[in-house]
C-alpha positions as CSV (number, residue, x, y, z in Angstrom):
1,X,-31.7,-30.7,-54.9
2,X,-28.5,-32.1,-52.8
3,X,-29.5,-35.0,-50.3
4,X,-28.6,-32.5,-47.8
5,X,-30.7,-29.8,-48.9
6,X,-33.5,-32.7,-49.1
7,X,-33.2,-33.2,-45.4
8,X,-33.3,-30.0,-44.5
9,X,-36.2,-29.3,-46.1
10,X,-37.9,-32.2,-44.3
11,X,-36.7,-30.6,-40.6
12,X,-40.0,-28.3,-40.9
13,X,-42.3,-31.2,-41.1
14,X,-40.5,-32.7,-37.9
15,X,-40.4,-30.1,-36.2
16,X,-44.8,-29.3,-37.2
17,X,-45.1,-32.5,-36.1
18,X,-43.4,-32.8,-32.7
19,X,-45.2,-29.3,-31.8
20,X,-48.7,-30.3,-32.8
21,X,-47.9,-33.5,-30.7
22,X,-46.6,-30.8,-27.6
23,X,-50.4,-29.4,-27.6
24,X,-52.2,-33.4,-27.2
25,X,-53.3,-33.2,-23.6
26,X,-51.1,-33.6,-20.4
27,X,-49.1,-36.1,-21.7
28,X,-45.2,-36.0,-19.8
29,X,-42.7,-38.1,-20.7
30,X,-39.6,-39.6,-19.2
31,X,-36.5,-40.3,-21.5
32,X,-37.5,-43.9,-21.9
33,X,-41.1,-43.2,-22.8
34,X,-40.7,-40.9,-25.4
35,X,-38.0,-43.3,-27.3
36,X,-40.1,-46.4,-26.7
37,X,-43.3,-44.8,-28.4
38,X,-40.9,-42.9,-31.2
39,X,-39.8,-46.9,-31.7
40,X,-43.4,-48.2,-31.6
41,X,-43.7,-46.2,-34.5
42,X,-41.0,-47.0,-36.5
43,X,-38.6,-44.1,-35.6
44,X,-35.4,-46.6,-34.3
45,X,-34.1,-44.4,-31.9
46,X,-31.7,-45.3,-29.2
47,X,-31.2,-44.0,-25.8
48,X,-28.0,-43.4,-24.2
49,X,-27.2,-42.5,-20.5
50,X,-27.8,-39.4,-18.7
51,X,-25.6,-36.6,-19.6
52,X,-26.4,-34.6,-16.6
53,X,-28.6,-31.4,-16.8
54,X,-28.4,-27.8,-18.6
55,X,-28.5,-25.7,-15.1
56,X,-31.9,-24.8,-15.4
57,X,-33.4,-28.7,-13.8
58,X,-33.7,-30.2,-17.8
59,X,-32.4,-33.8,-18.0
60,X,-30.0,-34.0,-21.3
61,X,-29.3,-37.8,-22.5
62,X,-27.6,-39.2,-25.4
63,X,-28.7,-40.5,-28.4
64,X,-28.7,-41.9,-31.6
65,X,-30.8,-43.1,-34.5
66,X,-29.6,-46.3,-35.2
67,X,-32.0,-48.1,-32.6
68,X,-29.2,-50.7,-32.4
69,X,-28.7,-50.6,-29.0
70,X,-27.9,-48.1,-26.3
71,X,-25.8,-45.0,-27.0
72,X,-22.4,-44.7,-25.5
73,X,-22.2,-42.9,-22.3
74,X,-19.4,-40.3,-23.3
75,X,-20.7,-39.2,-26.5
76,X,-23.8,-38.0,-28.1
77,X,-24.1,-40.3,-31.0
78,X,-25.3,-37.5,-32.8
79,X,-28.2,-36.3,-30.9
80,X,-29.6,-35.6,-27.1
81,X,-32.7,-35.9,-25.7
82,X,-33.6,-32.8,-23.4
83,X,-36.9,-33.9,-21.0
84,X,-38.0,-30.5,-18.9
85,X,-40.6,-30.8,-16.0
86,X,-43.2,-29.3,-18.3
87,X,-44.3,-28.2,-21.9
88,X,-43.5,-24.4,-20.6
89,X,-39.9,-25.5,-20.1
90,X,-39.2,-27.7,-23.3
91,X,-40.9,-25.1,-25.0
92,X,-38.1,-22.6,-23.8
93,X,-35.7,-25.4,-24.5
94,X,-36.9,-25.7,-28.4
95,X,-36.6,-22.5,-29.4
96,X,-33.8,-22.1,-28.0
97,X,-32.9,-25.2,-30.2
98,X,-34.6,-23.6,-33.3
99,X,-32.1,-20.9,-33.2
100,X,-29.3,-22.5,-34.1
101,X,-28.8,-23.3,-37.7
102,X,-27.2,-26.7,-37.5
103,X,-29.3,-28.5,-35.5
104,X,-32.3,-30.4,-36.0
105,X,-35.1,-29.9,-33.0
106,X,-38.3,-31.3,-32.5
107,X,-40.7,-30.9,-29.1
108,X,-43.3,-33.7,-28.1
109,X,-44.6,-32.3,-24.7
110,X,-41.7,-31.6,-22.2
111,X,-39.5,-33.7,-24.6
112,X,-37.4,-31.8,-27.1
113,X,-34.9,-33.9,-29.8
114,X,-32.3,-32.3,-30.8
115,X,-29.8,-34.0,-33.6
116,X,-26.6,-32.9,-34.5
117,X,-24.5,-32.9,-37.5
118,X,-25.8,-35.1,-40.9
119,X,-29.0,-36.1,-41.0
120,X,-30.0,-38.4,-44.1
121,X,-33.2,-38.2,-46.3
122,X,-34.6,-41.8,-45.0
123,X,-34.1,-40.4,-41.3
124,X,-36.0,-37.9,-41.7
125,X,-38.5,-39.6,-43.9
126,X,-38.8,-42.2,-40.6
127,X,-38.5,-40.1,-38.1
128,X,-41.4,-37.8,-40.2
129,X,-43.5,-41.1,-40.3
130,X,-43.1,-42.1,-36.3
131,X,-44.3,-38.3,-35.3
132,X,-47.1,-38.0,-37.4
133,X,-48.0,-41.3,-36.3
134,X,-47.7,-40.2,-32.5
135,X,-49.9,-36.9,-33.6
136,X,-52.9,-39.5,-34.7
């Protein structure tokens, strides 16, 4: 098994956890409170600027997983950050996220993280171990 293929496999466990966290009462986050508890938890993500909105009133910021400061403003440093007004809305917002093959979605609430492009095995394994953490 590839490092790749190793990665992928891990996306299901992500994306189990980030929807078992979506049903954990009425919790709503903003951008900055979904990355801060990812971080309490160990995930080292970093939050970019607002990228403006996806027509239908969700927020879209950048980000990145290196958790070394903020994310440029012009680029996605390999991820986004979608935050809807409700779990409803994400929930539209992940699927739609699920179906495309090379991306790498999970949903906490109204939050839904989507990654782009290469994703290594010890990112997932962190990000795995912040969301299951979250889910406790």
């Amino acid at each position: 098994m590839t490092a790749g293929s190793r990665a992928r496999a891990g996306l299901g466990a992500i994306a189990a956890l980030a929807v078992a966290l979506a049903g954990c009462g009425s919790t709503t986050f903003s951008a900055e409170e979904l990355v801060a508890e990812v971080n309490e938890h160990g995930g080292e993500l970093a939050l970019g600027e607002q990228l403006g909105d996806n027509g239908r009133g969700v927020e879209i910021h950048s980000l990145r997983l290196t958790g070394e400061g903020p994310a440029p403003a012009d680029a996605h440093g390999g991820g986004s950050l979608l935050i809807a007004a409700d779990d409803e809305a994400a929930l539209v917002e992940f699927r739609r996220c699920e179906a495309a093959a090379s991306l790498i979605c999970f949903r906490a609430a109204n939050a839904v993280l989507i990654l782009e492009g290469a994703i290594g095995e010890v990112e997932v394994d962190r990000l795995a171990r912040a969301i299951r953490a979250m889910a406790d």
